[in-house]
Wavefront OBJ file of the C-alpha trace (Angstrom):
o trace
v 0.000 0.000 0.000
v 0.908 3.869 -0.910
v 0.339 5.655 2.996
v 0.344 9.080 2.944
v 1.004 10.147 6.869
v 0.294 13.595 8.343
v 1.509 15.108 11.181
v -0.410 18.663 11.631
v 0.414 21.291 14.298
v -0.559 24.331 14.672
v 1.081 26.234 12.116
v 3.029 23.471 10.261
v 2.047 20.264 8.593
v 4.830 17.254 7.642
v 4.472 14.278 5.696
v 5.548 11.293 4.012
v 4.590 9.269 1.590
v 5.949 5.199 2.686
v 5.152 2.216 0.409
v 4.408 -0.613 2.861
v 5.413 -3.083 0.349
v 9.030 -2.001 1.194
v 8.990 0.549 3.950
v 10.664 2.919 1.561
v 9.961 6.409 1.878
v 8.724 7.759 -1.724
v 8.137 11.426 -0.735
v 8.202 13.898 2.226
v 8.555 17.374 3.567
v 6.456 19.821 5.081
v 4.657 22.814 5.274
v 5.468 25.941 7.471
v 4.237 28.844 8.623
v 0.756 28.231 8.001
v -2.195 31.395 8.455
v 1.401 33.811 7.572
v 2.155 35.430 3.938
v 5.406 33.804 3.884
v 4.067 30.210 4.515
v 6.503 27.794 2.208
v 6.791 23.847 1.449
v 9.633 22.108 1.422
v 10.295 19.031 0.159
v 12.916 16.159 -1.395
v 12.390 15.318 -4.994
v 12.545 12.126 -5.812
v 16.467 11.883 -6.673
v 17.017 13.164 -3.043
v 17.630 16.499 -3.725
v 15.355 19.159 -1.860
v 13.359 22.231 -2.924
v 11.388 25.024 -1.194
v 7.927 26.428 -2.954
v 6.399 29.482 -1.623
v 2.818 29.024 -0.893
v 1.819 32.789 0.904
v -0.874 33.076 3.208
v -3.035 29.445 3.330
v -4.963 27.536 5.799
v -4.231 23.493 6.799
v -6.123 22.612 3.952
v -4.467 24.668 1.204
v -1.374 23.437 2.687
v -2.732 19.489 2.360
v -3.908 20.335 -1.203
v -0.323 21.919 -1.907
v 1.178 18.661 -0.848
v -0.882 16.338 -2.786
v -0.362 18.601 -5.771
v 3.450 17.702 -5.260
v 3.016 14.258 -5.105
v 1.555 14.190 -8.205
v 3.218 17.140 -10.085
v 4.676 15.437 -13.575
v 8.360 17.070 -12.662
v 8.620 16.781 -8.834
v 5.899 14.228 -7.833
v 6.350 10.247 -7.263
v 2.941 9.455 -8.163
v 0.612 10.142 -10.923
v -2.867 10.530 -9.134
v -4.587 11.063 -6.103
v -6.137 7.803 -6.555
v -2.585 6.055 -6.150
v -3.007 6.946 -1.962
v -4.526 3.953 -0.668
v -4.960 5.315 2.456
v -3.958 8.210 5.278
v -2.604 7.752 8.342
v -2.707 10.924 11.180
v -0.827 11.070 14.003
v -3.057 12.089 17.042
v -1.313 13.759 20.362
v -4.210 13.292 22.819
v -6.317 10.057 22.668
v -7.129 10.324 26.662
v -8.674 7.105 27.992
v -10.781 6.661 25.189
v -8.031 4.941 22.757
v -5.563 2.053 23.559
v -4.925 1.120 19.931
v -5.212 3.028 16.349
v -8.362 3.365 14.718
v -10.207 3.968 11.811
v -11.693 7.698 11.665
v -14.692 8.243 12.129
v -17.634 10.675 12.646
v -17.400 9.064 16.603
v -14.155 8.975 16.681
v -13.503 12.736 15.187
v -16.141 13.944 18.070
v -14.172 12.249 20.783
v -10.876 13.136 19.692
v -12.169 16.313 19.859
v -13.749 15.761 23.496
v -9.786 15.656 24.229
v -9.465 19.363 23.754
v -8.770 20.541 26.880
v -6.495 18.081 27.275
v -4.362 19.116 24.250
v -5.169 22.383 23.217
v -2.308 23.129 20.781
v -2.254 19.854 19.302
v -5.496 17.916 18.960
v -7.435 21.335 16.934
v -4.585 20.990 14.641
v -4.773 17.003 13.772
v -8.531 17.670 13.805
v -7.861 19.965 10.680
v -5.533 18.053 8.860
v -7.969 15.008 9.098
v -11.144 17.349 7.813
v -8.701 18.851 5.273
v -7.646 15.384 3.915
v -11.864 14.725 4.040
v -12.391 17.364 1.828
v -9.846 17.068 -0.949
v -10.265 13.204 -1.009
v -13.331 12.176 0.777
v -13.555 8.302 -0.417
v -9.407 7.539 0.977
v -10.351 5.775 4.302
v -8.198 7.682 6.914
v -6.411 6.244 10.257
v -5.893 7.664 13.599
v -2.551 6.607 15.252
v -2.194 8.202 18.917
v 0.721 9.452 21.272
v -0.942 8.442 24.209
v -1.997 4.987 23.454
v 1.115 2.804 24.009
v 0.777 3.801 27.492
v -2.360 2.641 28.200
v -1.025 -0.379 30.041
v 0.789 1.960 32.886
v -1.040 0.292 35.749
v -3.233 2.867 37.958
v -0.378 3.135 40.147
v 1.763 4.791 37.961
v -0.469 6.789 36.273
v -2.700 8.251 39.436
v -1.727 11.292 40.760
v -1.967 11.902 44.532
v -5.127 14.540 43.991
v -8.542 14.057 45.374
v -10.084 11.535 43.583
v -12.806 13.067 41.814
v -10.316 15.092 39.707
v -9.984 11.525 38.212
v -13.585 10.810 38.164
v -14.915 14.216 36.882
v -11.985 15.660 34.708
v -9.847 12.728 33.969
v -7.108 14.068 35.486
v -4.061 11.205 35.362
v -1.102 11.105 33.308
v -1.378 9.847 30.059
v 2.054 9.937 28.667
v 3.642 10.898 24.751
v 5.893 9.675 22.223
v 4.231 6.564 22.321
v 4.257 5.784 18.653
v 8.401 6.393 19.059
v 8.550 3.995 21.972
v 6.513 1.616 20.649
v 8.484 1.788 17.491
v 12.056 2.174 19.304
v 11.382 -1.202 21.726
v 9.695 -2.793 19.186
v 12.823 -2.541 17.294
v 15.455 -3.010 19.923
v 13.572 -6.181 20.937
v 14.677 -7.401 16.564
v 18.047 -5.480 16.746
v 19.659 -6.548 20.128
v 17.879 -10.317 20.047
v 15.854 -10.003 23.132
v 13.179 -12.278 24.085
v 9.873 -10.127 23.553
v 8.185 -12.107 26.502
v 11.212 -11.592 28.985
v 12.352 -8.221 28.001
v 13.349 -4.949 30.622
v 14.125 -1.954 28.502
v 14.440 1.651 29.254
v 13.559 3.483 25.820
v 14.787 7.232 25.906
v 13.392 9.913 23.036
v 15.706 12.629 23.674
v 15.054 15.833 21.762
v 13.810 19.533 22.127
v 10.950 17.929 23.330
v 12.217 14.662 25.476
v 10.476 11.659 27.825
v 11.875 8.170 29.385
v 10.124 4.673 29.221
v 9.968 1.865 30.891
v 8.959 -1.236 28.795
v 8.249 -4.906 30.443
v 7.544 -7.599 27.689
v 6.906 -4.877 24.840
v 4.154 -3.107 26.835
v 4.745 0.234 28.807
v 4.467 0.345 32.815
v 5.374 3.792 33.023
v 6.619 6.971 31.491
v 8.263 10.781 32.652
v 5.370 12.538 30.593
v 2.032 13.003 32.260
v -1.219 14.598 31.992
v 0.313 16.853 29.437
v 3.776 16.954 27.756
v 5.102 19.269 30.135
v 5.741 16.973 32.770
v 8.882 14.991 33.098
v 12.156 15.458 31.838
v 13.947 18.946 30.913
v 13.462 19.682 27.597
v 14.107 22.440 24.960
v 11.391 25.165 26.220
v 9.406 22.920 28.716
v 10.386 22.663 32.327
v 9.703 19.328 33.043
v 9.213 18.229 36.627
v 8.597 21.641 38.931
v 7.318 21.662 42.670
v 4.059 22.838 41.944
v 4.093 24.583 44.908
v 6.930 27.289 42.727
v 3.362 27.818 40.230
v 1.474 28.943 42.797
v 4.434 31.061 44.829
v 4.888 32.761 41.601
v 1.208 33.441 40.608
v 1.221 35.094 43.648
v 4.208 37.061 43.914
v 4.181 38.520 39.768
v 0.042 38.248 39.949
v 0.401 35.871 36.643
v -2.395 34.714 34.915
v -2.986 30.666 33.760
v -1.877 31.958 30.314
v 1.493 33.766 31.927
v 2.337 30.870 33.552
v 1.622 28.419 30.472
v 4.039 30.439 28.737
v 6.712 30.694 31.109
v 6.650 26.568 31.777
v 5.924 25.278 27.891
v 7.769 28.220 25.859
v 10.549 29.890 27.689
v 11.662 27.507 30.326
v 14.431 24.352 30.073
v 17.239 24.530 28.446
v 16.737 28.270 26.793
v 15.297 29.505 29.939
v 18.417 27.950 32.153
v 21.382 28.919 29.773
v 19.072 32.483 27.874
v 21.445 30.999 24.754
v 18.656 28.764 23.066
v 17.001 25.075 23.015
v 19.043 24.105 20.200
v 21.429 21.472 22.079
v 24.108 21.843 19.359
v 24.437 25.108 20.299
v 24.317 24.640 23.925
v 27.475 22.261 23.428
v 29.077 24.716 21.603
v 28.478 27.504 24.326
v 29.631 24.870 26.967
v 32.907 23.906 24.787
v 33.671 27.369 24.910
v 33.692 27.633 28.451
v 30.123 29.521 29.109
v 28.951 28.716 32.654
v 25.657 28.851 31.992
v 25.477 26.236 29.146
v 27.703 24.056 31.214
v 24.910 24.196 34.388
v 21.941 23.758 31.839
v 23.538 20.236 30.121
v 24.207 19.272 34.023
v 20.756 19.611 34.792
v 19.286 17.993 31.459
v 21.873 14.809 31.838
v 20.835 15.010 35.863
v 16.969 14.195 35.554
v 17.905 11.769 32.560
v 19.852 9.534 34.780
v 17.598 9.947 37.875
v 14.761 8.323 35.222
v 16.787 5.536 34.262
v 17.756 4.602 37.678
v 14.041 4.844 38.764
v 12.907 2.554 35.698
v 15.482 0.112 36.674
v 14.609 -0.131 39.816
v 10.836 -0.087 38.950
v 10.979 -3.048 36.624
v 13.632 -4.978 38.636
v 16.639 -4.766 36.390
v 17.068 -3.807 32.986
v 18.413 -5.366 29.622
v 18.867 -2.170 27.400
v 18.424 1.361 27.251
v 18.139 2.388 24.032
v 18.575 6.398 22.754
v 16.312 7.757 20.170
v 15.164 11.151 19.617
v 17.355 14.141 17.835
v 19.716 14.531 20.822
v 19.306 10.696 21.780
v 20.568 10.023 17.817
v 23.199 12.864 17.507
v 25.208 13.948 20.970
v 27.310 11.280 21.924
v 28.862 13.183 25.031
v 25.508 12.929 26.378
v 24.924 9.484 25.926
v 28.725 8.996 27.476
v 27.584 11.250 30.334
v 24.368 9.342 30.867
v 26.127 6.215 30.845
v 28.934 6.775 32.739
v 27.133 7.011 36.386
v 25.124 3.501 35.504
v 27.853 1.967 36.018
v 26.937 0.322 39.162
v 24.165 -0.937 37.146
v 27.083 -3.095 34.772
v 26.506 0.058 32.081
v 29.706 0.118 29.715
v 29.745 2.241 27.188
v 32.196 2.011 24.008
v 34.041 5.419 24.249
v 35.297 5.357 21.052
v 32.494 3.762 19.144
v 30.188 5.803 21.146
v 31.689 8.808 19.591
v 31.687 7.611 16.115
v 27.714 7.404 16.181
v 25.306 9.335 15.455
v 21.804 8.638 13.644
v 22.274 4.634 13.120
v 20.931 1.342 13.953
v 24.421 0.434 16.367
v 25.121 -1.186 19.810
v 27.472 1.471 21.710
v 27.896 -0.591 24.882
v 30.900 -3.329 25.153
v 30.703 -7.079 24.351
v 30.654 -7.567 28.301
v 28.370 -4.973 29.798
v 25.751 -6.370 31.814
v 22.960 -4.115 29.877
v 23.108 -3.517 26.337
v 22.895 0.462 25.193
v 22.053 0.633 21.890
v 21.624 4.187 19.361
v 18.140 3.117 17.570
v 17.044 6.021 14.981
v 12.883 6.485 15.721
v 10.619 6.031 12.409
v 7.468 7.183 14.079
v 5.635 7.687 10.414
v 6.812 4.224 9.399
v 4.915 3.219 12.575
v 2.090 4.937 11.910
v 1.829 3.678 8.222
v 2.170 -0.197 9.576
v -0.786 0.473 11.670
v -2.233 2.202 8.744
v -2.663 -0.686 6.573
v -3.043 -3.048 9.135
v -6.404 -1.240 9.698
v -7.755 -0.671 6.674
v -6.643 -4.107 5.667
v -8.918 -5.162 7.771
v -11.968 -3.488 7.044
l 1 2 3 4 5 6 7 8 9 10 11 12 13 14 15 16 17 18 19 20 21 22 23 24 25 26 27 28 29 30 31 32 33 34 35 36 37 38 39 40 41 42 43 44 45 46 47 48 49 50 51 52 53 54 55 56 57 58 59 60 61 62 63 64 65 66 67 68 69 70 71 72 73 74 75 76 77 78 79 80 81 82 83 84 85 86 87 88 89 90 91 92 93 94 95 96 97 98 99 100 101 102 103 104 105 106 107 108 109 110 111 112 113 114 115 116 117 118 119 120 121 122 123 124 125 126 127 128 129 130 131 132 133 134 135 136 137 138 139 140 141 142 143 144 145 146 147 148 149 150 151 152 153 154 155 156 157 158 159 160 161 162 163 164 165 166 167 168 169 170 171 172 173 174 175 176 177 178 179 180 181 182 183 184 185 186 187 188 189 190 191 192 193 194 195 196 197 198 199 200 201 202 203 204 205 206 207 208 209 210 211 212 213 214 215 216 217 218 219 220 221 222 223 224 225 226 227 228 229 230 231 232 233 234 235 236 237 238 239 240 241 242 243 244 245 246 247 248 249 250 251 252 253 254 255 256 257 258 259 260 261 262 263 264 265 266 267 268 269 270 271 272 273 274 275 276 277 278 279 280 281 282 283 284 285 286 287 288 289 290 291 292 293 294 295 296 297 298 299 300 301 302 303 304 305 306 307 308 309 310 311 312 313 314 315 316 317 318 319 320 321 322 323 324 325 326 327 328 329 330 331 332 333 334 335 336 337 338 339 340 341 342 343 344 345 346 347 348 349 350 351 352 353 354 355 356 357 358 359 360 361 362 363 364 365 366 367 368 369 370 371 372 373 374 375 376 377 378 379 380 381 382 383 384 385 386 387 388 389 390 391 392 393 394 395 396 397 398 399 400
């Protein structure tokens, strides 16, 4: 089958086009700077080289139609009609308790992904619109809902209750819910094929390390807990987000600077982490950089992001009684091997030995990075998040 997957934010929508047949990636790109004049698409040709096509001011469904128009543009495109898209997969941040698996879309299921609104306020709108925009330009392609939140619907109740009264369970399904899941899924999945684990006896520690960054613990291929929560705020440090915070600091500073929810939503999602810590930026590349030129600041910041990574892995060990890997995915997880030397190197109580050397020489492949006789295998496993959304894609509507 020819997937198309989407992945629509707020003001940006990326695709690919995979042929299941293969798992080879035919097309993809993405539009940005959607609802602005200079909004743009750019994109790979099909020889691998990459072009940028100004679009102006257009909406998520101009940007869709300017994607499919791509695909299929004699010169540029890899296919020759819409009607070559068998089907389209979506990935979906907020599923809440209502999804545990993919699904097909729906009229019910479009109304209770949208019943997850509060919950994800700056993500769910947007998938909403790339789903009715995909409805609209090609109403009879049977579309698929994949969600971040569903892998982690087997976290037993005691790891995903929060220590609030109750009925903030009951009445406003207050709980954490966890992210990334399609990347975890995907990542242990994989590491599980890669490292020749035994899928029904398996401890591993999956950690998708980027600007935006969480820590799993997988038993037997199924999640038993994870750093994100009722939103992707809690957790680990990450590029803008703070991560875990006393929430008693919230309320101290509501008080003290009289901010409002929306100051304070701000301050925690968009200028927090690593560029509020260091005031150099979230960029981690350039963080290094600022740190290997001797800037204090920068130095303190990649302290405190490697800190709460290791205090997560230790807690996941000890959780799940051991562990067998720990495997780094994720843009930082893939690419900066002095932090996955400087997350390794206090595990090694746990019989964590990292390859310096071939540590260093990896970045963005398939490799084991731990010696032939460390107790736990670390492994560098690159995330394909849309390949795992198009699997579940035509598994699906395979099955209709």
């Amino acid at each position: 089958m020819k997937i198309l997957v989407l992945n629509c934010g707020s003001s940006s929508v990326k695709y690919k086009l995979i042929d299941t047949a293969t798992d080879a990636t035919m097309a993809e790109g993405g539009v940005e700077k959607i609802g602005l004049p200079d909004g743009f698409l750019k994109f790979k040709r099909p020889d691998g080289s990459k072009e940028i096509k100004e679009l102006g001011l257009t909406d998520h469904e101009g940007s869709v139609k300017a994607i499919l128009n791509v695909l299929t543009d004699p010169k540029e495109g890899c296919i020759k009609s819409y009607d070559e898209i068998d089907a389209v997969g979506h990935r979906v941040v907020h599923g809440a308790e209502k999804f545990n698996k993919s699904v097909l879309i729906t009229d019910e299921v479009i109304q209770q992904v949208k019943d997850c609104y509060p919950l994800a306020p700056l993500h769910n709108p947007a998938n909403i619109t790339g789903i009715e925009a995909i409805t609209a330009l090609m109403p009879e392609v049977p579309q698929v809902g994949v969600f971040d939140t569903a892998f982690h619907q087997t976290m037993p109740a005691k790891a995903y209750m929060y220590p609030l009264p109750y009925r903030f369970y009951k009445e406003d399904g207050v709980r954490r819910y966890g992210f990334h899941g399609t990347s975890h899924r995907y990542v242990s999945g994989r590491a599980i094929e890669f490292l020749g684990l035994d899928p029904d006896n398996s401890k591993i520690i999956t950690c998708h390390v980027g600007n935006g960054g969480s820590i799993t613990a997988v038993v037997n291929g199924k999640s038993i807990d994870t750093s994100m929560g009722l939103t992707p705020t809690e957790g680990l440090m990450m590029g803008t987000r703070v991560g875990d915070v006393d929430p008693g600091v919230i309320t101290y500073l509501m008080g003290k600077h009289n901010y409002t929810v929306d100051d304070i939503q701000r301050i925690i999602q968009k200028e927090s982490g690593m560029a509020g810590v260091t005031e150099i930026s979230s960029d981690m590349r350039e963080i290094e950089a600022a740190d290997n030129a001797g800037n204090e600041r920068a130095h303190l910041g990649l302290m405190m992001y490697e800190h709460r990574i290791i205090k997560y892995i230790g807690a996941y060990a000890a959780e799940m009684g051991g562990v067998d890997a720990i495997v780094f995915t994720g843009g930082v997880g893939e690419n900066q091997a002095g932090l996955r030397a400087d997350v390794c190197e206090p595990l090694a109580f746990m019989g964590v030995k990292l390859d310096i050397d071939l540590n260093a020489r990896t970045r963005g492949t398939e490799t084991v990075i731990s010696t032939a006789d460390s107790k736990v295998k670390v492994a560098v496993i690159p995330t394909d998040e849309e390949l795992m959304i198009a699997r579940d894609t035509e598994q699906i509507v395979s099955a209709k």
